[in-house]
C-alpha positions as CSV (number, residue, x, y, z in Angstrom):
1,X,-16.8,-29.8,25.7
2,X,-14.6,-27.3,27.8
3,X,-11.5,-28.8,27.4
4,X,-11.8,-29.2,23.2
5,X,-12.6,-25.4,23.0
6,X,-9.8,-24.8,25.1
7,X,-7.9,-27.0,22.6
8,X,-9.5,-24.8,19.8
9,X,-8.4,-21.6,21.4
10,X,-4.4,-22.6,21.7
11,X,-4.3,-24.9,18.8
12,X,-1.9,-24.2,16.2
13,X,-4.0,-23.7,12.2
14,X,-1.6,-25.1,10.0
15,X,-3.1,-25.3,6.5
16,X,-4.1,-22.3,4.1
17,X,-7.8,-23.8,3.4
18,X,-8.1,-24.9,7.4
19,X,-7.2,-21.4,8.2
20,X,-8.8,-19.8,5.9
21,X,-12.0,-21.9,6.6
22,X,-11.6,-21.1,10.7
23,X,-11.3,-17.5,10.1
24,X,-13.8,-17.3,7.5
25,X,-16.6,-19.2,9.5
26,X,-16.1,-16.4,12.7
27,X,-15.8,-13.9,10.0
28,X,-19.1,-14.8,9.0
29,X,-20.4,-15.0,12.7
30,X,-19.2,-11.6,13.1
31,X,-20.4,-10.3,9.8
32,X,-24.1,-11.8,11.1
33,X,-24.0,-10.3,14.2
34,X,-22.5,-7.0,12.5
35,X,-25.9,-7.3,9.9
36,X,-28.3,-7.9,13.4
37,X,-26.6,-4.8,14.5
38,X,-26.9,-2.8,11.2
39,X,-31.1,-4.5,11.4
40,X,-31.6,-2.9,15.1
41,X,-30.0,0.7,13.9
42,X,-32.1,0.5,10.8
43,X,-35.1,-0.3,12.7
44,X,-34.7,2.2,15.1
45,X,-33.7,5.2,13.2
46,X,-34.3,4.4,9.2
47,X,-32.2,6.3,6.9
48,X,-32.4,9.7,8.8
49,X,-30.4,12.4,10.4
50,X,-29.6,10.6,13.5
51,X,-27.2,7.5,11.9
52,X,-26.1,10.1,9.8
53,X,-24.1,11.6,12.5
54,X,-23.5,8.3,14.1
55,X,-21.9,7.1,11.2
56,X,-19.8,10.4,10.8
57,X,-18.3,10.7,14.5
58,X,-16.6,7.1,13.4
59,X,-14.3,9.5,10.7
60,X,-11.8,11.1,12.9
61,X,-11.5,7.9,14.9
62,X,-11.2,5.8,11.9
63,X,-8.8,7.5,11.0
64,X,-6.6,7.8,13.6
65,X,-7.1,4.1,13.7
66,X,-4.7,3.7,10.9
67,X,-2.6,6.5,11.2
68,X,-1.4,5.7,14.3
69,X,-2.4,2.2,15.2
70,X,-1.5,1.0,12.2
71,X,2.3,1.4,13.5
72,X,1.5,-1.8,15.2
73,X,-1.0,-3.9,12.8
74,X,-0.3,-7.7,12.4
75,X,1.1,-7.2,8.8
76,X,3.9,-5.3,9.9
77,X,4.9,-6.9,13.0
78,X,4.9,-10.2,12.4
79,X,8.1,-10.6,10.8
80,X,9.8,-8.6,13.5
81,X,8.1,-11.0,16.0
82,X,9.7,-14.2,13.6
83,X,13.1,-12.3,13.8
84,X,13.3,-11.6,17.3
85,X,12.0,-15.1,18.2
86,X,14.5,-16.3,15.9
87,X,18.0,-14.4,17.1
88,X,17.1,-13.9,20.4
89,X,14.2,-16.2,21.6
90,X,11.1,-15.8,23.4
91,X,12.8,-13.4,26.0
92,X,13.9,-10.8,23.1
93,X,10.2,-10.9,21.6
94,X,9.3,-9.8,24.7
95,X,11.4,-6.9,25.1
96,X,10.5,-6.1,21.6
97,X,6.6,-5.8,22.3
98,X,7.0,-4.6,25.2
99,X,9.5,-1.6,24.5
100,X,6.9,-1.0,21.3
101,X,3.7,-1.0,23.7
102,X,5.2,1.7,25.7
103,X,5.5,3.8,22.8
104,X,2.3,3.0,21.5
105,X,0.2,3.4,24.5
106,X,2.4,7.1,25.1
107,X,1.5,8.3,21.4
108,X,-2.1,7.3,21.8
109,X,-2.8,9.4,24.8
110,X,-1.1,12.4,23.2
111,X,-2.8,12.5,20.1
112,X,-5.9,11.7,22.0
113,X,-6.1,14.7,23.6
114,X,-4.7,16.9,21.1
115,X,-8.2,15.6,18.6
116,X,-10.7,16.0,22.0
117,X,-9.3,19.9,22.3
118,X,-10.0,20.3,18.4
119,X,-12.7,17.5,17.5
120,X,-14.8,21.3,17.4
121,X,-13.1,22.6,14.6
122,X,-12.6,19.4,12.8
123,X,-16.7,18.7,12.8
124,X,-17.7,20.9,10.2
125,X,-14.8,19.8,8.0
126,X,-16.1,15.9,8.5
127,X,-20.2,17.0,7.4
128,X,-20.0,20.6,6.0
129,X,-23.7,20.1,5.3
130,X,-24.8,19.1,9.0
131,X,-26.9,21.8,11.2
132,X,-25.5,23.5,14.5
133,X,-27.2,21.2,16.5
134,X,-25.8,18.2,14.3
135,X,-22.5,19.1,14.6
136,X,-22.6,19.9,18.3
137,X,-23.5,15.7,18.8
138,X,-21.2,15.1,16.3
139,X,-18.7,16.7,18.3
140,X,-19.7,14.4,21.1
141,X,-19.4,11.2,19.7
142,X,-16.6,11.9,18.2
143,X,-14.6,12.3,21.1
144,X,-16.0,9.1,23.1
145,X,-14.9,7.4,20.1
146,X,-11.2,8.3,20.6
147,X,-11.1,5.5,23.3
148,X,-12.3,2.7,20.5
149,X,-8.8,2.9,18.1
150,X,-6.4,2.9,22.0
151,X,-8.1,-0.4,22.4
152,X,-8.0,-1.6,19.6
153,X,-4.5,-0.8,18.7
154,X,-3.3,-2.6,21.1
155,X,-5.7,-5.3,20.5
156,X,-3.9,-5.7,17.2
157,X,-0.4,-5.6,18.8
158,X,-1.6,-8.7,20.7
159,X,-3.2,-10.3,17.7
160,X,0.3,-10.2,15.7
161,X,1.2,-12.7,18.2
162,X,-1.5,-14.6,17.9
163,X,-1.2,-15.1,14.5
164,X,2.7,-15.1,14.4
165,X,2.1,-18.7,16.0
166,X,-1.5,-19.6,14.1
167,X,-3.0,-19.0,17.4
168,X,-6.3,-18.0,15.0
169,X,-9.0,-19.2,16.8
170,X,-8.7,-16.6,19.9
171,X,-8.3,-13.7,16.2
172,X,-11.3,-15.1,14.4
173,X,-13.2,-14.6,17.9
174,X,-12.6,-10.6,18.0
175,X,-14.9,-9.5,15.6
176,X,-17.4,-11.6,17.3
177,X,-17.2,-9.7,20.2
178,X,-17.0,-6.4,19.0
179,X,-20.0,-6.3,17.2
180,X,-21.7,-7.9,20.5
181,X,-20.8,-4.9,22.5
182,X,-22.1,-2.6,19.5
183,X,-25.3,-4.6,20.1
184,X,-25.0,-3.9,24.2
185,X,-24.8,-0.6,23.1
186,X,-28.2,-0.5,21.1
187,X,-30.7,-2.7,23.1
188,X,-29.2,-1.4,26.8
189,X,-27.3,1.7,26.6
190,X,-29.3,3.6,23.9
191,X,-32.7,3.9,25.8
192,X,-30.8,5.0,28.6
193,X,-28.3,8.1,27.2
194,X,-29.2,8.4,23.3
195,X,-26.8,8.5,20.5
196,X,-24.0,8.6,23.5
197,X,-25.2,5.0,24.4
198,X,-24.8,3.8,20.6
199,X,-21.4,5.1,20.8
200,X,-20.6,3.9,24.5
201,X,-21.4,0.0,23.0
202,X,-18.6,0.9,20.6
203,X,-15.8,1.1,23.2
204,X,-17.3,-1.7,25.3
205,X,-17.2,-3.3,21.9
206,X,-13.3,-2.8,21.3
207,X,-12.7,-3.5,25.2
208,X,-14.1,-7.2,24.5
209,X,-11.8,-7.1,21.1
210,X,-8.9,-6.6,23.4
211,X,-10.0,-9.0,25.8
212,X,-10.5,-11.9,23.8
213,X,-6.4,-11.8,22.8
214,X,-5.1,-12.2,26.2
215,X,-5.4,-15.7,27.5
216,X,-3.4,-16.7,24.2
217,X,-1.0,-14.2,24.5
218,X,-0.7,-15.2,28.2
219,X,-0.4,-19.0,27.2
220,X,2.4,-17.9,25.0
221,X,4.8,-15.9,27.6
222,X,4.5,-13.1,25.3
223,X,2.3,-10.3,27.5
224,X,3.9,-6.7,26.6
225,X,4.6,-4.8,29.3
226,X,5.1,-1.0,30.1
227,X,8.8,-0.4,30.0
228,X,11.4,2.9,30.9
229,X,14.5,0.6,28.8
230,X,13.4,1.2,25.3
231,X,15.0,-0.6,22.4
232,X,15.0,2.6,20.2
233,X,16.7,1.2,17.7
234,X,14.2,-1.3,16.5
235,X,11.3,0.9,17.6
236,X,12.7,3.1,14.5
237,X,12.8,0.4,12.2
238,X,9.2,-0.6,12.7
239,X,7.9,2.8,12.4
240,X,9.9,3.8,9.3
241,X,8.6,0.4,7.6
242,X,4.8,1.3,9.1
243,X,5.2,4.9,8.1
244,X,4.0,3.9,3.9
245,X,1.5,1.4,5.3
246,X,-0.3,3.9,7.5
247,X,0.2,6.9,4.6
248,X,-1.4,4.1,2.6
249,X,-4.4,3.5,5.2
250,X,-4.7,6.9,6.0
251,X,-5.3,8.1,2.2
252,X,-7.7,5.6,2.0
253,X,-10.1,6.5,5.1
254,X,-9.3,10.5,4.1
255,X,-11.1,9.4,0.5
256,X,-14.0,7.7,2.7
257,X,-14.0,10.9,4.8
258,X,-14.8,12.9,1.7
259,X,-17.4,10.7,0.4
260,X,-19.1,11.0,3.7
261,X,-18.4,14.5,3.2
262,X,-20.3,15.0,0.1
263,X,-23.0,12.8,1.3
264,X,-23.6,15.7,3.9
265,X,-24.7,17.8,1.3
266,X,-27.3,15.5,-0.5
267,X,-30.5,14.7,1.1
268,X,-30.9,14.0,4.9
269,X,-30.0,9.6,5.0
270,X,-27.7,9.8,2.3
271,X,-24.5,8.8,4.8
272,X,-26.7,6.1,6.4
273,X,-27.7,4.7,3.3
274,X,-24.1,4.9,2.1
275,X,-22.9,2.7,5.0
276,X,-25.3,0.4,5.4
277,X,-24.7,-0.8,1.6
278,X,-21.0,-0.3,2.1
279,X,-21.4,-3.0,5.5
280,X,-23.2,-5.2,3.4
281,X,-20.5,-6.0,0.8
282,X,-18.5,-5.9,3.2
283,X,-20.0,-9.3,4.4
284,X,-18.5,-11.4,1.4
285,X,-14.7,-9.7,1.4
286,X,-14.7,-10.2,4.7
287,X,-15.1,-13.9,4.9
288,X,-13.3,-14.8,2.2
289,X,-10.9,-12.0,0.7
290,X,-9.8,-11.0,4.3
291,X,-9.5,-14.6,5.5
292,X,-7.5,-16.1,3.2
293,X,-5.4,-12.9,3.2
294,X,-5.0,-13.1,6.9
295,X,-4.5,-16.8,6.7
296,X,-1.8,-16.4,3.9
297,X,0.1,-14.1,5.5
298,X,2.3,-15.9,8.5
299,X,3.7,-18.2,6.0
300,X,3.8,-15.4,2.8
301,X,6.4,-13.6,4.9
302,X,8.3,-16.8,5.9
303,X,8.8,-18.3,2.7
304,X,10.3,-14.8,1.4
305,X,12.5,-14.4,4.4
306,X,14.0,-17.9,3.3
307,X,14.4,-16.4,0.0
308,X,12.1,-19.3,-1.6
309,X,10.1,-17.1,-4.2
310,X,8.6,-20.0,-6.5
311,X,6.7,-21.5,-3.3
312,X,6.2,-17.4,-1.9
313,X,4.3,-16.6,-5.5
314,X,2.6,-20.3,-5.5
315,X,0.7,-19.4,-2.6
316,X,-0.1,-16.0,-3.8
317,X,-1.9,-17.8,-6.8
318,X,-3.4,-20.4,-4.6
319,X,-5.2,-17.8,-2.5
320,X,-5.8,-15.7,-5.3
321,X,-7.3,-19.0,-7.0
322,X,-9.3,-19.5,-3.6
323,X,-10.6,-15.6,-3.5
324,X,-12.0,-15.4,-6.9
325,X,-14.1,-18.5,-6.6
326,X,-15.8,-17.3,-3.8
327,X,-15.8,-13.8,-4.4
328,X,-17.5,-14.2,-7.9
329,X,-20.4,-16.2,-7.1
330,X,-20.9,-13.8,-4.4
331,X,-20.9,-11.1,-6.6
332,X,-23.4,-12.2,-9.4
333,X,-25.6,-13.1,-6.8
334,X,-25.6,-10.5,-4.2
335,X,-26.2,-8.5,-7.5
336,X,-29.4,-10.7,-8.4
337,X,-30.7,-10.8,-5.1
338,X,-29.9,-7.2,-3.7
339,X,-33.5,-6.6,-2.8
340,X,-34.1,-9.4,-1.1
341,X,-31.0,-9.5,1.1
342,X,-31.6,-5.5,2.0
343,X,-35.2,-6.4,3.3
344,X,-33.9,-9.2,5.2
345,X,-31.5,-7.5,7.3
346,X,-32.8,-4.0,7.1
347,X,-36.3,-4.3,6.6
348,X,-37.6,-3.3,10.4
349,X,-39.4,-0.7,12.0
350,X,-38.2,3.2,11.1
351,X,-36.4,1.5,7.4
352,X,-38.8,1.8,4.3
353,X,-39.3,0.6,1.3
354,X,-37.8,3.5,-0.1
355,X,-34.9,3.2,1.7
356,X,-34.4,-0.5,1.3
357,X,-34.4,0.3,-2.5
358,X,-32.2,3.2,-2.2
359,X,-29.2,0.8,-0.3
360,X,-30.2,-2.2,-2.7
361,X,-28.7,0.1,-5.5
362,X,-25.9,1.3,-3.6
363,X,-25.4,-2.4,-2.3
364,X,-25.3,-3.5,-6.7
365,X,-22.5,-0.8,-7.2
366,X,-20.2,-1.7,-4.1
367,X,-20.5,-5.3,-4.5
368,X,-19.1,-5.1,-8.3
369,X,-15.8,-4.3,-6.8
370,X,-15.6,-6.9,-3.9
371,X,-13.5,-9.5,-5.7
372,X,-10.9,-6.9,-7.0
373,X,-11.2,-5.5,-2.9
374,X,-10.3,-9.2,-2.1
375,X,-7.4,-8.8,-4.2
376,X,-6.3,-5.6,-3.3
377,X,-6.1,-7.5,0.7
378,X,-3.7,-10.1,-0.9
379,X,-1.6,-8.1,-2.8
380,X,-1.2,-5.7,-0.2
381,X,0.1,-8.4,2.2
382,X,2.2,-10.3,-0.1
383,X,3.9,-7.0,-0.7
384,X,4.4,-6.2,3.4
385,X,5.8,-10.1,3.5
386,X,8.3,-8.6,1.1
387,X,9.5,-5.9,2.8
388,X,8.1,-3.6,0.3
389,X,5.9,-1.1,1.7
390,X,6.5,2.2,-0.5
391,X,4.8,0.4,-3.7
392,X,1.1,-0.1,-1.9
393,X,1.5,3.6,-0.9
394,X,1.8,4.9,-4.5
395,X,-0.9,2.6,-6.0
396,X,-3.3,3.3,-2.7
397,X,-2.5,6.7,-2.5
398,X,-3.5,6.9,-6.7
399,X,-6.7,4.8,-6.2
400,X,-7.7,7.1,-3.0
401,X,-7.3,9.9,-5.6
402,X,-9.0,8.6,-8.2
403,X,-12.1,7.7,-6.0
404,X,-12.0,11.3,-4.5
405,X,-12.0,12.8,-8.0
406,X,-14.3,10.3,-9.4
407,X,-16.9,11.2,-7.0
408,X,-16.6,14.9,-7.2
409,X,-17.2,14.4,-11.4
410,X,-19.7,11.9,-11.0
411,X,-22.0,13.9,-8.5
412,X,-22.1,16.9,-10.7
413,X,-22.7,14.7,-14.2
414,X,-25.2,13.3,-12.6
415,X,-27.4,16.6,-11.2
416,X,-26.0,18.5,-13.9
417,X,-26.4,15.4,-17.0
418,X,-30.1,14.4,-17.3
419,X,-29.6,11.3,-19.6
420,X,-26.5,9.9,-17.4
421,X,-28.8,10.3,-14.1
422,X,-31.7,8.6,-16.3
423,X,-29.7,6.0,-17.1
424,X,-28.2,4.8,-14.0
425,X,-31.5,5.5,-12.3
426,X,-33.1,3.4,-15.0
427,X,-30.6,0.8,-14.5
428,X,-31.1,0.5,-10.9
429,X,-34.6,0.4,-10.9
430,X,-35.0,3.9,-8.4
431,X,-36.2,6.5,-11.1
432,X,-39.0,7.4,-8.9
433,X,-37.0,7.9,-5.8
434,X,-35.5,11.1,-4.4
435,X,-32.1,11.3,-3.3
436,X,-30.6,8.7,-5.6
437,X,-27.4,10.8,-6.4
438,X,-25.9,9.2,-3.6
439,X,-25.3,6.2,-5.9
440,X,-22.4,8.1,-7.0
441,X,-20.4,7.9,-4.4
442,X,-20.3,3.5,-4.0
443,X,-19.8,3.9,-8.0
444,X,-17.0,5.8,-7.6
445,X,-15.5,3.7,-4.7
446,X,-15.8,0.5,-7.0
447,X,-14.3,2.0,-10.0
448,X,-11.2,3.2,-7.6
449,X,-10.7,-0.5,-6.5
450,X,-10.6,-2.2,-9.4
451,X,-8.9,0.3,-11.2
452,X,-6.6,-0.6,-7.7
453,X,-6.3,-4.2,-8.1
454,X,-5.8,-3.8,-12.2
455,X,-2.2,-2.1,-10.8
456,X,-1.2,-4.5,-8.6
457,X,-2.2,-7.1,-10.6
458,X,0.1,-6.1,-13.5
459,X,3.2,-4.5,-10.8
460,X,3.0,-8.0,-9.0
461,X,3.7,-9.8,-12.5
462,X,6.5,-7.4,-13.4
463,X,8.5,-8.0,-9.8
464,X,7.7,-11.6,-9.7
465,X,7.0,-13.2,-12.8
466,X,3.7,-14.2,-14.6
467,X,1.3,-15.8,-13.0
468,X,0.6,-19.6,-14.4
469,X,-1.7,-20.4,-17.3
470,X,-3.8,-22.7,-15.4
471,X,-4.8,-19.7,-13.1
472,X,-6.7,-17.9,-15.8
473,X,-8.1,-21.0,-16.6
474,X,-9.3,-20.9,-12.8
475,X,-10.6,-17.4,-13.3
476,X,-12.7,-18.3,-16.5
477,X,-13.8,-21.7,-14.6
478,X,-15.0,-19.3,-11.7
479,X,-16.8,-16.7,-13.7
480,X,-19.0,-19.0,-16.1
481,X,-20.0,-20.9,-12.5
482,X,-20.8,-17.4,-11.4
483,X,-22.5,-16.3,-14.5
484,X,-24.4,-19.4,-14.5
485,X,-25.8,-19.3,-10.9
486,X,-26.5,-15.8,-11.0
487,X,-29.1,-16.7,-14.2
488,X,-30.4,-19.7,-12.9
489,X,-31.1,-17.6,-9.3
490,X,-32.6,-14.8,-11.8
491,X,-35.0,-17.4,-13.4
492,X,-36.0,-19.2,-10.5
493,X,-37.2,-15.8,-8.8
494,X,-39.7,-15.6,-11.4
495,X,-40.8,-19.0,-11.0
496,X,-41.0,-18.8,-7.3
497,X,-43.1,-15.6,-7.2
498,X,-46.2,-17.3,-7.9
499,X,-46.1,-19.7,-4.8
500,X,-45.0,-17.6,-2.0
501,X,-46.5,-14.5,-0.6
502,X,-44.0,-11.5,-1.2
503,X,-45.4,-9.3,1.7
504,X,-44.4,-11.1,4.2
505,X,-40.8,-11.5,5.4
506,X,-41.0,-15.2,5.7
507,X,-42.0,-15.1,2.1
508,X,-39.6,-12.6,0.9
509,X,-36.7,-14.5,2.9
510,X,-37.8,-17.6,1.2
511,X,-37.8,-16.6,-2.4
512,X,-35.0,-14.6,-2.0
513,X,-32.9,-18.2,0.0
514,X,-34.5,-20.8,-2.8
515,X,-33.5,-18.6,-5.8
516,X,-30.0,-18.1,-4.1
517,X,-29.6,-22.5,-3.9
518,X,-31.2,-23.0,-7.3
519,X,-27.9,-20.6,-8.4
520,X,-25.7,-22.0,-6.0
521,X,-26.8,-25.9,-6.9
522,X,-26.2,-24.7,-10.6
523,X,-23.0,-23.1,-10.0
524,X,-21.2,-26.2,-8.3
525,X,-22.9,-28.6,-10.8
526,X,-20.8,-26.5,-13.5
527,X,-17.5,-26.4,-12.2
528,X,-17.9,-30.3,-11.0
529,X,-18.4,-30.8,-14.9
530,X,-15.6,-28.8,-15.4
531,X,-13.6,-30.3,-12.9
532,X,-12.7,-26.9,-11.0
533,X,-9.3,-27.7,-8.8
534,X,-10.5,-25.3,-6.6
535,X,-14.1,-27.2,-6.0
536,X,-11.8,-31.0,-5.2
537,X,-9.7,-28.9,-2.6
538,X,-12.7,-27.0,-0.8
539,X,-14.4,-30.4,-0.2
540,X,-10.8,-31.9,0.6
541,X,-10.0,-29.4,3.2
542,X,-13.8,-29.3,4.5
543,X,-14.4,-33.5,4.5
544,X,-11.4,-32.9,7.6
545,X,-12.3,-33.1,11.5
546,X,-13.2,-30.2,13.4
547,X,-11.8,-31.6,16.4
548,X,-8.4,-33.2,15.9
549,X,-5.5,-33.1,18.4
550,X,-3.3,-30.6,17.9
551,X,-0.2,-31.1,15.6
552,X,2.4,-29.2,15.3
553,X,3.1,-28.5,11.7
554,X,6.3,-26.7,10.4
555,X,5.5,-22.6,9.4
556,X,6.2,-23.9,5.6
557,X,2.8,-26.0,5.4
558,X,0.7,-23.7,5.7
């Protein structure tokens, strides 16, 4: 048993839908441990002021995260890694990482201290509606946070090797740690030190993400090391390519920032409520639109160095293909069953039924967008393969806008518009709860990222050529299985309500589970009628061994 997870852990992943399916079932791992964690927090504190500063001090870190460590994210580096391998062999990638880890590491201290001296002054800025007290713990966490984007910078400088050579299994297992030293944090740390124990789980959390990346870096020969003999040269090169990616990543956590921002001035909870819906949907677009992004990606930047665009833009419509009939089941039914998946994983201790409703309706307006946030992933990479980096900053950059200004409008049409708030509150099903303005701010979000992936879907076209007929037929084939299992779910809830006891949470998980088959049978039944491509090449890829030997397969297969 040893020896095949060792096999696992340096095999090479060759195939899109292998790949994909590797790093979307330890996505989902890490997303269930990331919902246990989000169960324990809820539990403990419900939506109240003390995970509403939690979730704060994670601003200034976050973003930090991708302004700096961005400079050495996967998508960048991984065809400098393929070049250097390629002119100069294993030696040159070497220098390479380790001439670019030197830097790093030098930056991060810097800046590090520079944000401790004025984390202060940047406090009321991050939650102009906190108290004195509030923002002095604020100020607290935020600095032990500074160590979490150090490790995991480098973590990611290491996991551009790793996937460089479809080393994914020892990727897919980072998450997974993570989110178990997030959980160290909350059962052990917590009663010990407070809200500085929550945040001390994050760093042992992002220590264990490092961690994981070694022995595969190790197996490889390609372990950075600190260096004096810098390569200057192609330090510059990387960081004047990373330089639109992380003005990209950094507009778009500045537009979070403000939402959490506004969210300080609404009622006490509001932020918690806000980022326990946003985890949620985060669940689906991360097992599938980040998977098969990440998965696509190795071989998305080798076909265009190789100058083969009809097989670089196949691929792109493969995984787009692939996204969307995941993503839209997901969506219909996450938007069905929103109440019963928030009581599930929520539904403990300090977390009422007010608050489960209140994130329920949050969860509805975030999910709408997660197959256009799947998209966004793809297109995003396909243009990095490319080489093109200063296109995703003007379309991010516009959609980080857009959100920003979106929520500032929306907020005041909805306190100041009594027949807009009546609506959407009527819609949701929350007219009787307080506090519901923060729906504006996940409505907002959505309605920036689809508005995003309606740009690069048309730019994309316009560089490379229309996509193929047959993948709007894929689209419409998707949708009708979605809108289809989404009814029948919707139907069958009504017809299970009878039969089970709905104050329980055995009986709430169960109609919630049966209703969510009944959709899912129905779904696949419709696009096995209409013979869906993308239904033959799911059970293709899954009907293959777990356990094979490991082949080596050429970067083009994948």
């Amino acid at each position: 048993m040893v020896d095949r997870f060792f096999k696992l852990f340096y095999k090479e992943w060759g195939g899109l839908h292998q790949a994909a399916f590797l790093l979307g079932s330890f996505s989902l791992l890490a997303q269930i441990l990331s919902l246990l964690r989000d169960r324990l927090l809820a539990g403990t504190f419900g939506a109240g002021l003390e995970l509403d500063i939690y979730y704060t001090a994670f601003r200034i870190p976050d973003l930090m995260y991708v302004s700096l460590a961005s400079f050495v994210s996967v998508t960048v580096l991984i065809p400098f890694i393929i070049r250097e391998q390629r002119d100069g062999g294993r030696e040159a990638a070497v220098i390479f990482l380790s001439g670019l880890f030197t830097v790093f590491c030098v930056l991060m201290i810097v800046v590090s201290v520079i944000l401790y001296i004025l984390m202060p002054l940047l406090s009321p800025l991050l939650a102009p509606g906190f108290s004195a007290s509030a923002l002095a713990e604020l100020t607290t966490l935020s600095r032990i946070l500074l160590l979490s984007p150090f490790l995991l910078g480098i973590s990611n400088l290491l996991g551009s090797v790793t996937q460089t050579y479809k080393k994914f299994f020892a990727y897919t297992l980072s998450p997974v740690f993570y989110n178990v030293g997030i959980i160290i944090g909350i059962i052990a740390f917590y009663p010990q030190w407070g809200l500085v124990g929550l945040v001390f789980g994050v760093v042992l959390g992002a220590a264990l993400h490092l961690a994981i990346q070694i022995p595969s870096v190790y197996q490889l020969g390609l372990v950075p090391r600190l260096r004096l003999s810098i390569d200057w040269r192609s330090i510059k090169e990387v960081f004047s390519i990373s330089l639109p990616r992380t003005l990209t990543l950094a507009t778009y956590q500045i537009s979070l920032a403000l939402l959490v921002a506004l969210g300080s001035l609404m009622a006490v909870g509001s932020i918690t409520i806000f980022n326990l819906a946003f985890n949620l949907q985060s669940v689906p677009l991360i097992v599938v639109g980040v998977s098969y992004s990440v998965a696509a990606f190795p071989t998305l930047a080798v076909l265009f160095s190789k100058g083969q665009q009809a097989e670089f833009v196949g691929k792109i419509e493969t995984a787009i293909r692939h996204i969307l009939f995941w993503s839209l089941p997901a969506l219909v039914l996450f938007v069905v069953l929103r109440a019963h998946i928030v009581r599930v994983v929520l539904g403990a201790g300090n977390f009422s039924w007010s608050d489960t409703r209140l994130v329920a309706a949050a969860l509805a307006l975030f999910i709408v967008s997660v197959a256009a946030q799947g998209l966004v992933q793809l297109f995003v990479r396909a243009y990095y393969a490319s080489n093109e980096t200063k296109l995703p900053l003007l379309v991010n950059a516009g959609s980080s806008i857009f959100i920003m200004a979106a929520a500032v409008v929306l907020v005041r049409l909805f306190n100041q518009v009594d027949l807009f708030r009546y609506f959407i509150e009527s819609l949701l099903r929350v007219e009787d709860l307080s506090g519901s303005s923060i729906l504006m701010l996940p409505l907002a979000f959505s309605l920036g990222l689809i508005v995003n992936m309606s740009a690069y879907w048309i730019l994309f076209q316009r560089r490379f050529g229309r996509f193929k007929p047959y993948l709007y037929q894929s689209c419409f084939r998707s949708g009708a299985a979605a809108i289809v299992a989404g009814f029948i779910a919707y139907r069958f809830l009504a017809v299970l309500a009878p039969w089970l006891n709905l104050e329980t949470y055995w009986g709430i998980f169960a109609h919630g589970l049966l209703a969510g088959l009944a959709g899912v049978v129905g779904g696949v039944a419709l696009l096995w009628f209409l013979k869906s491509v993308e239904l033959l090449e799911v059970i293709r890829a899954g009907s293959s061994k777990l356990w094979p030997q490991p082949i080596r397969v050429d970067q083009e297969e994948l």
